[in-house]
DRENTORKOL-3810 file (N, C-alpha, C; in nm, 4 decimals):
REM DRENTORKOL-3810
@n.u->-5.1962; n.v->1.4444; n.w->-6.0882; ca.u->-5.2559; ca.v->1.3596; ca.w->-5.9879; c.u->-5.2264; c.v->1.4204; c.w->-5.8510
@n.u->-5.3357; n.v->1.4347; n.w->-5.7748; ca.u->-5.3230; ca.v->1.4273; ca.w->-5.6480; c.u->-5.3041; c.v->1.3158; c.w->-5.5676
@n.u->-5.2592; n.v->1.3822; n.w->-5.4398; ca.u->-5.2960; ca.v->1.2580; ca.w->-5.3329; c.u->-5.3057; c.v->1.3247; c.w->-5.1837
@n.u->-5.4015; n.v->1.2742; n.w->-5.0945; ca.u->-5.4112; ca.v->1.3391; ca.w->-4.9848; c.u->-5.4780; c.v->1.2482; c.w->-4.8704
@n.u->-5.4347; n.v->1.2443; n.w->-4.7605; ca.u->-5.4318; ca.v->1.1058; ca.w->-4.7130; c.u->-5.5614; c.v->1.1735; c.w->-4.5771
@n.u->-5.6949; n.v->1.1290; n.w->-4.4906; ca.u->-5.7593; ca.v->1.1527; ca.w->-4.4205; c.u->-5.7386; c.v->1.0372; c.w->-4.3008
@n.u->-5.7176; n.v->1.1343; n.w->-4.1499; ca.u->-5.7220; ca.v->1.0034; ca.w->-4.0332; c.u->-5.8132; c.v->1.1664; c.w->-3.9369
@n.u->-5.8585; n.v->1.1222; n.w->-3.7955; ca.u->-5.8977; ca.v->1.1357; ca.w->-3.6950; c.u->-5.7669; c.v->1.2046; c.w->-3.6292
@n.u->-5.6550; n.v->1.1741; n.w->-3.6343; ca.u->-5.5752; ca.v->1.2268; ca.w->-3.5834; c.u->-5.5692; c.v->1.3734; c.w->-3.5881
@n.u->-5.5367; n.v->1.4755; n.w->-3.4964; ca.u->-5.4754; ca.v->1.6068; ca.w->-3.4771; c.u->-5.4057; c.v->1.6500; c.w->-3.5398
@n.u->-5.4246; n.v->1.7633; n.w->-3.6439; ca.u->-5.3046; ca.v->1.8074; ca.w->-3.7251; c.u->-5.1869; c.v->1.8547; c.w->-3.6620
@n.u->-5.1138; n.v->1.8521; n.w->-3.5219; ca.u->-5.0000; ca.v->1.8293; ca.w->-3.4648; c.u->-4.9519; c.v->1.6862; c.w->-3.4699
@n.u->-5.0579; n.v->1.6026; n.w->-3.4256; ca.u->-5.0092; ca.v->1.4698; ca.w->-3.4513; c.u->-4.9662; c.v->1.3912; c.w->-3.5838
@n.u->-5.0533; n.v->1.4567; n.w->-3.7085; ca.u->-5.0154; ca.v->1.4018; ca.w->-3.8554; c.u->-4.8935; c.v->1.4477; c.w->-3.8884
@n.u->-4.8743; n.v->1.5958; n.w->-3.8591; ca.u->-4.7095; ca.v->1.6409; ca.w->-3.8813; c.u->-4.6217; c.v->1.5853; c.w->-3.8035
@n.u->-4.6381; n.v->1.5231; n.w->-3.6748; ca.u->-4.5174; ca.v->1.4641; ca.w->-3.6564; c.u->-4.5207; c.v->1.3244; c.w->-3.7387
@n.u->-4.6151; n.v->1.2701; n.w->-3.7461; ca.u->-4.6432; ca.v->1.1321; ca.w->-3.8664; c.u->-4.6016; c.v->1.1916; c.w->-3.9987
@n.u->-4.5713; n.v->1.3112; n.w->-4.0430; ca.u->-4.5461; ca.v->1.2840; ca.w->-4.1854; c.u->-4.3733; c.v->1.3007; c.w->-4.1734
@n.u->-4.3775; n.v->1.4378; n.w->-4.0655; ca.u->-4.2055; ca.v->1.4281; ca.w->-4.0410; c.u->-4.1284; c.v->1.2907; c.w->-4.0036
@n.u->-4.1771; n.v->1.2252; n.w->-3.9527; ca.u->-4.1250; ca.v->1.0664; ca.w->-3.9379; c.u->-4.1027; c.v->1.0342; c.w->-4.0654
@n.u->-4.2201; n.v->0.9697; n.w->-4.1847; ca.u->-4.2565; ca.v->0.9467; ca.w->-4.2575; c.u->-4.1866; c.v->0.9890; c.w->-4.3964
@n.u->-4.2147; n.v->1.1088; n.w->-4.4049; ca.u->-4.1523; ca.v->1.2185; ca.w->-4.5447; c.u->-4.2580; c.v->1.1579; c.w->-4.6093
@n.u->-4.3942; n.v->1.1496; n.w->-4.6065; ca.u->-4.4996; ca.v->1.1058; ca.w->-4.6884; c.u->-4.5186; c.v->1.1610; c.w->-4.8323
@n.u->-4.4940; n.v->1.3319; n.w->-4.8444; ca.u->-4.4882; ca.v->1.3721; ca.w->-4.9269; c.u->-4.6526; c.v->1.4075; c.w->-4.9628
@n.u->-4.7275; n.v->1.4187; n.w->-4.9097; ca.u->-4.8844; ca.v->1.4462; ca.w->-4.9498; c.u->-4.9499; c.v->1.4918; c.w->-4.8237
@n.u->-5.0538; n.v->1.5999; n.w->-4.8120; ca.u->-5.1109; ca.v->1.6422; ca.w->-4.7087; c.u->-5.2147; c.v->1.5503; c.w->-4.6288
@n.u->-5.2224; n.v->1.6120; n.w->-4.4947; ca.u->-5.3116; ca.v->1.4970; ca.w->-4.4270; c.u->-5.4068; c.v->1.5755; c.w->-4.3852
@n.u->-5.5402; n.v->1.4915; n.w->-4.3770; ca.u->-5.6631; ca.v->1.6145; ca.w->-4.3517; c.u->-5.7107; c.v->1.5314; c.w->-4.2168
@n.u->-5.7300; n.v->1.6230; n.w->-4.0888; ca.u->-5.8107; ca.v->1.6139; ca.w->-3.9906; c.u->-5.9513; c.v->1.5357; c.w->-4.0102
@n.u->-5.9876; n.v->1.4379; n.w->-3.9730; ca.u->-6.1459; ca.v->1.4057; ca.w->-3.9398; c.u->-6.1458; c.v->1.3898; c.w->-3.8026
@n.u->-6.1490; n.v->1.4766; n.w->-3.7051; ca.u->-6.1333; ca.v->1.4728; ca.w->-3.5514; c.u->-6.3101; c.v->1.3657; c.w->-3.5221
@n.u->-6.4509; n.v->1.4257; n.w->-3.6249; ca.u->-6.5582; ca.v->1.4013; ca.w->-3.5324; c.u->-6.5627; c.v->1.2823; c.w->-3.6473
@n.u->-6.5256; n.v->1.2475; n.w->-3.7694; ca.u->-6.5329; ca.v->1.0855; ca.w->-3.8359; c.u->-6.6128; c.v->1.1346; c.w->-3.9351
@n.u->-6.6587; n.v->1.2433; n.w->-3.9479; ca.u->-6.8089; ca.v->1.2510; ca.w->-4.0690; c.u->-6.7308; c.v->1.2560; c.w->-4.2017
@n.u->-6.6159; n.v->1.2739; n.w->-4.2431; ca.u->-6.5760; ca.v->1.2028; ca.w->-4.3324; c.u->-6.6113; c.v->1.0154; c.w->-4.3892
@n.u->-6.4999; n.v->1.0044; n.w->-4.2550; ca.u->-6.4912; ca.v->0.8533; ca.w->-4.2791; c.u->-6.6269; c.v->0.7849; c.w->-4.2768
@n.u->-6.7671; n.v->0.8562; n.w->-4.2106; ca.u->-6.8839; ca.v->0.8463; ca.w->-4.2244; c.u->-6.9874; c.v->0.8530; c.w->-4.3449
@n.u->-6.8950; n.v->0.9053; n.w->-4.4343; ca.u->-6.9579; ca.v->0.9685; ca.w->-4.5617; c.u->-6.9157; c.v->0.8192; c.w->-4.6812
@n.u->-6.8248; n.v->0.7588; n.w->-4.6634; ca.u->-6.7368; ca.v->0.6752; ca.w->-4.6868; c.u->-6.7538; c.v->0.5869; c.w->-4.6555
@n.u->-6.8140; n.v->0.5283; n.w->-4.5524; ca.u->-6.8900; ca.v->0.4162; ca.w->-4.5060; c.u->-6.7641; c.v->0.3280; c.w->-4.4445
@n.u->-6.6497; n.v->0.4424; n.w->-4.3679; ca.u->-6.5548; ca.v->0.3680; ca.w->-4.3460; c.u->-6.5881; c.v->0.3336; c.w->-4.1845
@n.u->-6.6588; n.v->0.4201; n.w->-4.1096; ca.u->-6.6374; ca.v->0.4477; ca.w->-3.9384; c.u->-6.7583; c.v->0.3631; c.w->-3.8857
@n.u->-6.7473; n.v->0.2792; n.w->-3.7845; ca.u->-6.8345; ca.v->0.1945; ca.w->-3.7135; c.u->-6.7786; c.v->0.0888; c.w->-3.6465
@n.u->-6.8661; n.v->-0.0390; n.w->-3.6041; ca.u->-6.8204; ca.v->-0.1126; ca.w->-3.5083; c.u->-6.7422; c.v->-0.2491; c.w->-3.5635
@n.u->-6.6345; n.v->-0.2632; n.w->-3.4842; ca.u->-6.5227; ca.v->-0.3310; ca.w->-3.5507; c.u->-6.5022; c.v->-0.4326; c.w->-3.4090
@n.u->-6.4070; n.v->-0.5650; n.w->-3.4509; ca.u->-6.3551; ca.v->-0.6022; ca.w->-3.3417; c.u->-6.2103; c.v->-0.6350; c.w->-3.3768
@n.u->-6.1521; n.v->-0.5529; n.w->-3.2507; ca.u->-6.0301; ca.v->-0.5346; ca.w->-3.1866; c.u->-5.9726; c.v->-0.6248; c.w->-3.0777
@n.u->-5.8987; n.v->-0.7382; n.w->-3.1227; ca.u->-5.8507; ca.v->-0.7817; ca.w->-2.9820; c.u->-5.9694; c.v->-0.8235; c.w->-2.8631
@n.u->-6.0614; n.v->-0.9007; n.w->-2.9892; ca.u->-6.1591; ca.v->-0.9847; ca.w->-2.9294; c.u->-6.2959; c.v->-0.8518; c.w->-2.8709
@n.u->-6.2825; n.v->-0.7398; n.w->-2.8576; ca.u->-6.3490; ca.v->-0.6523; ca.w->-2.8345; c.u->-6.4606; c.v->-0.6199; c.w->-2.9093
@n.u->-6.5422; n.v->-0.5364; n.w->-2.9133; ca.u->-6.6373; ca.v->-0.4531; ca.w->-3.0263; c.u->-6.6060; c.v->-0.3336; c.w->-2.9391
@n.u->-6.5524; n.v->-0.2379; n.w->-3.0801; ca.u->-6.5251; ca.v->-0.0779; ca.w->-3.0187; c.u->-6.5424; c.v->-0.0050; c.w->-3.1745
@n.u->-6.6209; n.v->0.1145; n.w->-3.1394; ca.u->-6.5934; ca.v->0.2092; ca.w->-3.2771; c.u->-6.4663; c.v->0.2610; c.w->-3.3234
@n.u->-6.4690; n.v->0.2470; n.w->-3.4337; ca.u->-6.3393; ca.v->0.2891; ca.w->-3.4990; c.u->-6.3228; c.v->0.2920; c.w->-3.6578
@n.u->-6.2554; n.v->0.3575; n.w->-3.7676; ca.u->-6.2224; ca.v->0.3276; ca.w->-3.8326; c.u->-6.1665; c.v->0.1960; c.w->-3.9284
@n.u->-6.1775; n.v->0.1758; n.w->-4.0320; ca.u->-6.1784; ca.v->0.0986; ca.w->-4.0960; c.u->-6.0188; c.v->0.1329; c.w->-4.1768
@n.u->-5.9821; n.v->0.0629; n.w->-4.2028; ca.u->-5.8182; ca.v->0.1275; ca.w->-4.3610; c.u->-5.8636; c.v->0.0622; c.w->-4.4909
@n.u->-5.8921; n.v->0.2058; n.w->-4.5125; ca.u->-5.9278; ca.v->0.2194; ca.w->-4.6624; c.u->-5.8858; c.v->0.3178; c.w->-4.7426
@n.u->-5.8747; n.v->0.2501; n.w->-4.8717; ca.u->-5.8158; ca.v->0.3681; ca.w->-4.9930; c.u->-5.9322; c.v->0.3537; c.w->-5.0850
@n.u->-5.9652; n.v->0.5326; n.w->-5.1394; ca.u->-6.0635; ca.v->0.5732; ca.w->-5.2391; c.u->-5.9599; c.v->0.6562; c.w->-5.3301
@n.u->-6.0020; n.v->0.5863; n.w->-5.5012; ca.u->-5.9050; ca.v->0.6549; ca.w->-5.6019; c.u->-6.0323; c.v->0.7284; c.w->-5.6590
@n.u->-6.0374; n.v->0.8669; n.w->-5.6834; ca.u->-6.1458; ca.v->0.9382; ca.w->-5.6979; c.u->-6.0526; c.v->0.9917; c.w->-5.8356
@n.u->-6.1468; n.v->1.0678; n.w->-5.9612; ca.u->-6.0685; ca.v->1.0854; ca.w->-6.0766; c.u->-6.0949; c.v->1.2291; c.w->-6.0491
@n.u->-6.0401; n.v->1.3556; n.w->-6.1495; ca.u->-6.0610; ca.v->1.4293; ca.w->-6.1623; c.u->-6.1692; c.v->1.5108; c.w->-6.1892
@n.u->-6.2934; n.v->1.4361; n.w->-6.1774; ca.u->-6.4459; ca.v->1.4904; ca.w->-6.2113; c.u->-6.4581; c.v->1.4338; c.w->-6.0334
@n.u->-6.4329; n.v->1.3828; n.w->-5.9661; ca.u->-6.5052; ca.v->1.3595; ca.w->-5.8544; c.u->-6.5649; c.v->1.1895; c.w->-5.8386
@n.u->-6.5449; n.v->1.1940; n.w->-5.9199; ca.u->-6.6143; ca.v->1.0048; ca.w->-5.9461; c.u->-6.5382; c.v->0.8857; c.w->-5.8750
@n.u->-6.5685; n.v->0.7868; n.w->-5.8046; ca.u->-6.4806; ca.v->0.7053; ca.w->-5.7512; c.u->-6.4756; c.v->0.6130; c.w->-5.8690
@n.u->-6.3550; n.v->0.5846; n.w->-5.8775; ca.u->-6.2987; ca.v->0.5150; ca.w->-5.9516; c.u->-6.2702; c.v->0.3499; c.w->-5.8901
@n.u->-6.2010; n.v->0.3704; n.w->-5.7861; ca.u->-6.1343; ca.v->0.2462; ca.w->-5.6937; c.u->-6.2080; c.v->0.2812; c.w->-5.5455
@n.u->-6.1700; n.v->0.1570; n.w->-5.4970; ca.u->-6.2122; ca.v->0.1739; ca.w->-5.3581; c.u->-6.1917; c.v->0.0272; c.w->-5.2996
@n.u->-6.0958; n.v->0.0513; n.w->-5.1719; ca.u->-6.0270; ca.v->-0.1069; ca.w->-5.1380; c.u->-6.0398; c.v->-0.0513; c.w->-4.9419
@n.u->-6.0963; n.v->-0.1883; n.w->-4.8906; ca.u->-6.1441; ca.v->-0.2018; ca.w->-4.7523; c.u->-6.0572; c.v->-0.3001; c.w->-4.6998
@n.u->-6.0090; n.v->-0.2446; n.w->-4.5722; ca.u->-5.8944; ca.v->-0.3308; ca.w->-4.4766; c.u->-5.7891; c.v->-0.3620; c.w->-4.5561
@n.u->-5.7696; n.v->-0.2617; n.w->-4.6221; ca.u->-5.6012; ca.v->-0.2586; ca.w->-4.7290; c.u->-5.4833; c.v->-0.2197; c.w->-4.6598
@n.u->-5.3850; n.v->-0.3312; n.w->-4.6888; ca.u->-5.2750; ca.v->-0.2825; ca.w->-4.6106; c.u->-5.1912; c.v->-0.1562; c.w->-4.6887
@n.u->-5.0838; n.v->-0.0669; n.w->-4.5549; ca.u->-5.0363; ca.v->0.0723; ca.w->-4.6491; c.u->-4.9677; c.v->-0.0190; c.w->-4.7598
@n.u->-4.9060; n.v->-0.1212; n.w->-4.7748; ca.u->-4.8262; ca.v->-0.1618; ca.w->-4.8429; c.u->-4.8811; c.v->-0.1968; c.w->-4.9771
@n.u->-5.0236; n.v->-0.1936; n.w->-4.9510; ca.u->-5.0817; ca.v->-0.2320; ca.w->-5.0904; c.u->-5.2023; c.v->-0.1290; c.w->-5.1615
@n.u->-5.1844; n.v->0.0107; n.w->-5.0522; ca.u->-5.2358; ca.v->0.0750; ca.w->-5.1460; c.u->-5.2081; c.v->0.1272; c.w->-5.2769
@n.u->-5.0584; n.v->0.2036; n.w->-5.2602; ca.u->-5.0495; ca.v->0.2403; ca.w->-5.4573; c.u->-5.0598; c.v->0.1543; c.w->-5.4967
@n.u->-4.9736; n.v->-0.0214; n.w->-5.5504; ca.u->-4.9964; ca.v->-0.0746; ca.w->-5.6013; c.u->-5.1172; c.v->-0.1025; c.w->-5.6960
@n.u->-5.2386; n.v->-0.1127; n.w->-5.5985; ca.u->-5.3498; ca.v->-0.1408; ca.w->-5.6048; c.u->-5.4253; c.v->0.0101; c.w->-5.7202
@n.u->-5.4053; n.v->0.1229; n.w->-5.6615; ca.u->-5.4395; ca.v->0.2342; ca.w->-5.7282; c.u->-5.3516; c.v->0.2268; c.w->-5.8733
@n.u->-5.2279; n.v->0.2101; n.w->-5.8753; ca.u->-5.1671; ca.v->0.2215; ca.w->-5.9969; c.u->-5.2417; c.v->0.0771; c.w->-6.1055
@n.u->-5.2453; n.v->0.0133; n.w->-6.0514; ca.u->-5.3634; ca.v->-0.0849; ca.w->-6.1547; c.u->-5.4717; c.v->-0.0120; c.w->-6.1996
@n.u->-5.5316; n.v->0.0380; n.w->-6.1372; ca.u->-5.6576; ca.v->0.1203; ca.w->-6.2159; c.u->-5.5838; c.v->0.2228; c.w->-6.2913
@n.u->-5.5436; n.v->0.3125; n.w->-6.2512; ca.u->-5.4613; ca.v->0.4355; ca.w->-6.3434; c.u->-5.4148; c.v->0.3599; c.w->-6.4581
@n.u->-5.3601; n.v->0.2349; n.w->-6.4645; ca.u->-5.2357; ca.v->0.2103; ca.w->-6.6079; c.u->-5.3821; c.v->0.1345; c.w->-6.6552
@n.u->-5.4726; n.v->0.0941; n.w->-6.5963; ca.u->-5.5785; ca.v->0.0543; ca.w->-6.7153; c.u->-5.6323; c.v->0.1524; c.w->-6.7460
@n.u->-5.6740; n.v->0.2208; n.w->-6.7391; ca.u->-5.7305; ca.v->0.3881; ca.w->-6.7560; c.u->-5.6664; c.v->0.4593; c.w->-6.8854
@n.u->-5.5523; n.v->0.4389; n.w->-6.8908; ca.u->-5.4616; ca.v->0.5152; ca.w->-7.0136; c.u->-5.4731; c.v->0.4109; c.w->-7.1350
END
């Protein structure tokens, strides 16, 4: 199993987030969003009573052929494995 985590952030900025962290999994740059665009994660949100573009927090469990398997919107970090390890232990 892999795991590899995608933000907008600067790959100077994710390394100091993983050195904080000790995440243990690589982080991939989406500086212009066409990821999170592909994903149907990036668009207009409200913030603190606002409307501003931005990202969404989301986890995609994709299998080893490429196939999405899982996929969870406005998930907290605290409940992503959880959430992924439910699909995996039904899977086996």
């Amino acid at each position: 199993m892999a795991v590899a985590g995608v933000s907008r952030d600067a790959p100077a900025t994710q390394k100091k987030f993983d050195d904080k962290n000790q995440l243990g999994f690589p982080l991939l740059s989406d500086p212009d969003h066409g990821v999170a665009e592909k994903y149907g994660v990036w668009g207009e949100k409200t913030m603190y009573g606002k409307k501003v573009e931005g990202i969404t927090r989301s986890s995609f469990l994709i299998d080893e052929e490429g196939r999405l398997i899982g996929a969870w919107y406005k998930i907290s970090p605290e409940d992503t494995v959880p959430k992924a390890l439910e699909v995996l232990e039904g899977k086996r």
